[in-house]
PAZAPA-4460 file (N, C-alpha, C; in steps of 0.05 Angstrom, whole numbers, plus 32768, in hexadecimal, padded with zeros to 4 digits):
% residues 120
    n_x    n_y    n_z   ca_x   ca_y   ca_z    c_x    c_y    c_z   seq   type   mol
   8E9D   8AC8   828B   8EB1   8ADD   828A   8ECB   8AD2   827E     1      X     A
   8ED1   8ADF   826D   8EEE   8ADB   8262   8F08   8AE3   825D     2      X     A
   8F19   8AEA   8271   8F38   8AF9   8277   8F4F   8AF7   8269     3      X     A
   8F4E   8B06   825D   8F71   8B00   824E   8F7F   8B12   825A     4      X     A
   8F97   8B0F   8267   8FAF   8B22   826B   8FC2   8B19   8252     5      X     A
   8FCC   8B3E   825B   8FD5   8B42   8248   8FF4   8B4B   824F     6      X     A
   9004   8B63   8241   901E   8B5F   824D   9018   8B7B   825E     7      X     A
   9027   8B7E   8274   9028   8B93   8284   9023   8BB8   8276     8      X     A
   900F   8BC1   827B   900A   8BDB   8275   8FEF   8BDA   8273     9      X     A
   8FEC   8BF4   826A   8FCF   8BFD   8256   8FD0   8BF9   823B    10      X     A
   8FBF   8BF0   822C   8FBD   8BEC   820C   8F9B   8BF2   8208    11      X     A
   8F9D   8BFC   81E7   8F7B   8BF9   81DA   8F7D   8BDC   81D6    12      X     A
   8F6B   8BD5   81C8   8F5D   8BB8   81C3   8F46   8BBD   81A4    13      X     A
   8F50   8BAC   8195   8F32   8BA7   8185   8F25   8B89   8190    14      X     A
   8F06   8B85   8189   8F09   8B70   818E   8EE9   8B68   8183    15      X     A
   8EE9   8B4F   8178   8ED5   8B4B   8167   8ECC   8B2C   8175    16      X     A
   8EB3   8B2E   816D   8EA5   8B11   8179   8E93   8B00   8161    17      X     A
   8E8F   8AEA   8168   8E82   8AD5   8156   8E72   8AC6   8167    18      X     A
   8E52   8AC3   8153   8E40   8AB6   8163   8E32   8AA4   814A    19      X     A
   8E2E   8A8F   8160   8E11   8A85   814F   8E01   8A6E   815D    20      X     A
   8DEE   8A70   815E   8DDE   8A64   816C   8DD8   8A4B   8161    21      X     A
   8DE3   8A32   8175   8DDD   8A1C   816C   8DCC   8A09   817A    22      X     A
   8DBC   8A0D   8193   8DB4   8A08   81A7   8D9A   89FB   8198    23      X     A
   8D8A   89E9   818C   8D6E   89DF   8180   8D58   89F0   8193    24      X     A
   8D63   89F6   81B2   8D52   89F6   81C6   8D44   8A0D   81BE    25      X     A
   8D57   8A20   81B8   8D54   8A3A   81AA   8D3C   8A43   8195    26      X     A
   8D2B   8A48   8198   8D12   8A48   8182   8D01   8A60   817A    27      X     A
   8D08   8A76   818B   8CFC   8A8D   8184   8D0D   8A9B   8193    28      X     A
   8D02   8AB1   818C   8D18   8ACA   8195   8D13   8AD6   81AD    29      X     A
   8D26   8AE8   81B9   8D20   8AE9   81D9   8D2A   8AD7   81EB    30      X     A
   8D2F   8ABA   81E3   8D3D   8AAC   81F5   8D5A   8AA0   8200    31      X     A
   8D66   8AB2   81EA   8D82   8AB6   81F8   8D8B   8AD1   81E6    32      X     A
   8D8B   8AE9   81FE   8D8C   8B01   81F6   8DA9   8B07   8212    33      X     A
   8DB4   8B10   8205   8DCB   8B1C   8219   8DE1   8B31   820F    34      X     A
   8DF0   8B40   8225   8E02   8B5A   8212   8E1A   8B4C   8221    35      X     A
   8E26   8B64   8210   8E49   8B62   820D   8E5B   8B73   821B    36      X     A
   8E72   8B6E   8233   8E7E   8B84   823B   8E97   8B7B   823F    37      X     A
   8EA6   8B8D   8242   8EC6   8B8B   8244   8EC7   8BA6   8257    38      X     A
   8ED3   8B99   826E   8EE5   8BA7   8283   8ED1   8BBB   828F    39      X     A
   8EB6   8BB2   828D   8E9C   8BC5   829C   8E92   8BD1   827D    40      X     A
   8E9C   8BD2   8268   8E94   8BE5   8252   8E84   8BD8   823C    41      X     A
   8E63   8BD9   8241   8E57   8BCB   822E   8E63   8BD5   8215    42      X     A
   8E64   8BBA   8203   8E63   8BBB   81E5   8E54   8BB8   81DA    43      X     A
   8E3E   8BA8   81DA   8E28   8B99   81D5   8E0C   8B94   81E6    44      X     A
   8DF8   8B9C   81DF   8DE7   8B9B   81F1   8DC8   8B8A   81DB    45      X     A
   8DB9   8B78   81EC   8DA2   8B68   81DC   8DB1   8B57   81C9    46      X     A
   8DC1   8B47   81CC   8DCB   8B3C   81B7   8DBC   8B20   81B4    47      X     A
   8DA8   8B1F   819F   8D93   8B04   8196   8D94   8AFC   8182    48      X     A
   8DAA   8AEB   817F   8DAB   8AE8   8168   8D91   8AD4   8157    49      X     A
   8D82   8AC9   8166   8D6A   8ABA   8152   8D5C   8ACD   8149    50      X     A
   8D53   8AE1   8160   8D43   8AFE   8151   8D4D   8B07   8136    51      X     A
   8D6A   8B06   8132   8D81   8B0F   8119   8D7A   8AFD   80FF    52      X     A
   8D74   8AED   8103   8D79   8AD1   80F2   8D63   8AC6   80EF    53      X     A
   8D53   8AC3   8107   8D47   8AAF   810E   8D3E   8A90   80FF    54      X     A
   8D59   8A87   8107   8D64   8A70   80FE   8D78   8A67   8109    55      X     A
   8D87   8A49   810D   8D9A   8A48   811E   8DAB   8A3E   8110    56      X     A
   8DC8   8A3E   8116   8DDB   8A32   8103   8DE8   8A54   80EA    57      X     A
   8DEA   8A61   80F7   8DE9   8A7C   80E3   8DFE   8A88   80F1    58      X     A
   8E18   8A8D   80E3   8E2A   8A9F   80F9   8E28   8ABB   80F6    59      X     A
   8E36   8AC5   810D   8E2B   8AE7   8104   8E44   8AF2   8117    60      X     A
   8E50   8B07   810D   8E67   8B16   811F   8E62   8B2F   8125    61      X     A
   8E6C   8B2C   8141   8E60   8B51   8143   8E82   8B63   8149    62      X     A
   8E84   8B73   813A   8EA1   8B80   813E   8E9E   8B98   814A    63      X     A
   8EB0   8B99   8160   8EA3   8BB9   8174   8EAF   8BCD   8166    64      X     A
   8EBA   8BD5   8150   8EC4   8BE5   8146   8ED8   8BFC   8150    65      X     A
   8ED2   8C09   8166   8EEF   8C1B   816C   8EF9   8C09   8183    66      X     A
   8F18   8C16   817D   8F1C   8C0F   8199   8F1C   8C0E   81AF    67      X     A
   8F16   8BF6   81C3   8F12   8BFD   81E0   8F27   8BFA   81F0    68      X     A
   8F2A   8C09   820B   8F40   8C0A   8217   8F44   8C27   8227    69      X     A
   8F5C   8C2F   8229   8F6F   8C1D   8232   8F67   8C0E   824C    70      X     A
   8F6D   8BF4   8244   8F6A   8BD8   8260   8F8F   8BDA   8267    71      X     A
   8F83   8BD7   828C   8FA1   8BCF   8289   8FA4   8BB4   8296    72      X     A
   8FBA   8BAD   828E   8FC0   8B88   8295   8FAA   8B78   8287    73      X     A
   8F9A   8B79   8284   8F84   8B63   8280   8F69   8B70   8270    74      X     A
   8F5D   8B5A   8265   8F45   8B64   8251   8F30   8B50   825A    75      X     A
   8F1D   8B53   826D   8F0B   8B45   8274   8EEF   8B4A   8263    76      X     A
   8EE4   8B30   825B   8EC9   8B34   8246   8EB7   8B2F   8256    77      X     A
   8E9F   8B35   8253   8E85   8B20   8261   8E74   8B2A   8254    78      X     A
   8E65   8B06   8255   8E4E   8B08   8246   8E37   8B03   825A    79      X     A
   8E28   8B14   825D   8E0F   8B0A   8273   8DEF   8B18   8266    80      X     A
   8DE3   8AFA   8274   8DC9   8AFD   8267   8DBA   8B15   826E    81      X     A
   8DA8   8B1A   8259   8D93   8B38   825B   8D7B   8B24   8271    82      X     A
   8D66   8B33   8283   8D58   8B25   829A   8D4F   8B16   8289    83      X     A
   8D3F   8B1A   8273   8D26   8B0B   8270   8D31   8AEF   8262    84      X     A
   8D47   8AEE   825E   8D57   8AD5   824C   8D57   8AB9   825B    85      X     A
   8D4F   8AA5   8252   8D45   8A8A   824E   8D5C   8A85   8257    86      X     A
   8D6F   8A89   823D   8D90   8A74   8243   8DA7   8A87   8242    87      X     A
   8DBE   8A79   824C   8DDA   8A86   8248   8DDE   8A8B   8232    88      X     A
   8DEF   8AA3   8230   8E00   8AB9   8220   8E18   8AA3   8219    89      X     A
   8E16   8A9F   81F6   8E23   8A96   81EE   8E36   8AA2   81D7    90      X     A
   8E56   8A9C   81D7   8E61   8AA5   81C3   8E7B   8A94   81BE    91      X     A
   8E78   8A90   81A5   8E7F   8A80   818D   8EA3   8A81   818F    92      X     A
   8EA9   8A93   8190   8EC1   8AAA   818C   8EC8   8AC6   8192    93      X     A
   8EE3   8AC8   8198   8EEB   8AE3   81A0   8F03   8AE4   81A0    94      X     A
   8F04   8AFD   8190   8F1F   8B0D   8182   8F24   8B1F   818C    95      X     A
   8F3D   8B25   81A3   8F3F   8B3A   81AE   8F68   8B44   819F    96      X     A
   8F5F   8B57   8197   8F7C   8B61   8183   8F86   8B7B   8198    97      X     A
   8FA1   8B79   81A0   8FB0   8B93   81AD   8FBE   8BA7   8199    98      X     A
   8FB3   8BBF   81A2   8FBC   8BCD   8188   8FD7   8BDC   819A    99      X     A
   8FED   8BDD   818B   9002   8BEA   8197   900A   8C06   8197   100      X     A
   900E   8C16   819F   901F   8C2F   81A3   9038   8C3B   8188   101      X     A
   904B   8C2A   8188   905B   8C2D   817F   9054   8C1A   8159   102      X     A
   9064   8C29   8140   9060   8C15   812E   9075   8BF4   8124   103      X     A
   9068   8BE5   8128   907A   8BCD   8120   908A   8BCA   810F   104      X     A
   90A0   8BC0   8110   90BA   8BC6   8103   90C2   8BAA   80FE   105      X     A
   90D9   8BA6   80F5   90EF   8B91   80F1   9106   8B99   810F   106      X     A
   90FF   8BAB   811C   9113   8BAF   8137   9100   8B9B   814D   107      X     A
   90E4   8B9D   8145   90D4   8B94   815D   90D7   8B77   815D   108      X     A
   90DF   8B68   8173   90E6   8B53   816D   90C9   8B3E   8170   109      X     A
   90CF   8B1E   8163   90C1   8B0B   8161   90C7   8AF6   8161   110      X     A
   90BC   8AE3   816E   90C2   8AC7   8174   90B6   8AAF   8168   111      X     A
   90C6   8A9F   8163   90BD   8A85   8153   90B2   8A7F   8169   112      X     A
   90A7   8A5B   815F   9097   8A45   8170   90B0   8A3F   8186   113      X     A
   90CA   8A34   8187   90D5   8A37   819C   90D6   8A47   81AA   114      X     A
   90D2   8A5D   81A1   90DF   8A72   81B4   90FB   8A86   81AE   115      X     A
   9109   8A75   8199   9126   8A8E   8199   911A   8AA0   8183   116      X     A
   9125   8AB9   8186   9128   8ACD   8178   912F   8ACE   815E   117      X     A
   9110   8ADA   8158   9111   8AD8   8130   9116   8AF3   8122   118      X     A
   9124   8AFF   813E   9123   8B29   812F   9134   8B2B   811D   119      X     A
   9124   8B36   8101   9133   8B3D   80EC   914B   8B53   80F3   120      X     A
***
């Protein structure tokens, strides 16, 4: 399971993932099969990637396309195995993007690597 908080409220979310199976152990398909959820809300379900490929060393991204949400405070992921799966649910990468309300400006402020204030 993977938690990011975020800043206080409700927000949507995009959020995209990266896989690839590098495990040798891995040899046919069916043996590491698992889905995708955020905040109870599958995204992804059977995700095999040797079945996809069947080959290892092959990256592959799966992008959930609309947005999910509104989460509030926090965006919890989990990846858990389907029954019949051999091994753990593995993932490479994860991109979770906050989409905002309001449009971004030169009023909205932004911060350098220190920290002081870079608002145009």
């Amino acid at each position: 399971m993977l938690t990011a908080s975020t800043v206080t409220g409700e927000h949507m979310y995009y959020m995209a993932f990266w896989f690839a199976e590098l495990d040798s152990r891995v040899d046919a398909a069916g043996q590491r099969v698992f889905n995708l959820s955020s905040n109870g809300n599958v995204l992804k379900d059977a995700v095999d990637l040797f079945a996809r490929f069947n080959a290892l060393y092959i990256g592959y991204q799966i992008y959930t396309g609309n947005p999910h949400g509104p989460y509030k405070d926090k965006v919890v992921i989990e990846a858990y195995n389907a029954p019949t799966s051999i091994y753990p649910a593995s993932i490479a990468g994860v991109e979770v993007l906050q989409l905002f309300d309001h449009a971004m400006n030169a009023t909205t402020p932004t911060f350098s690597l220190d920290g002081t204030d870079c608002t145009s």
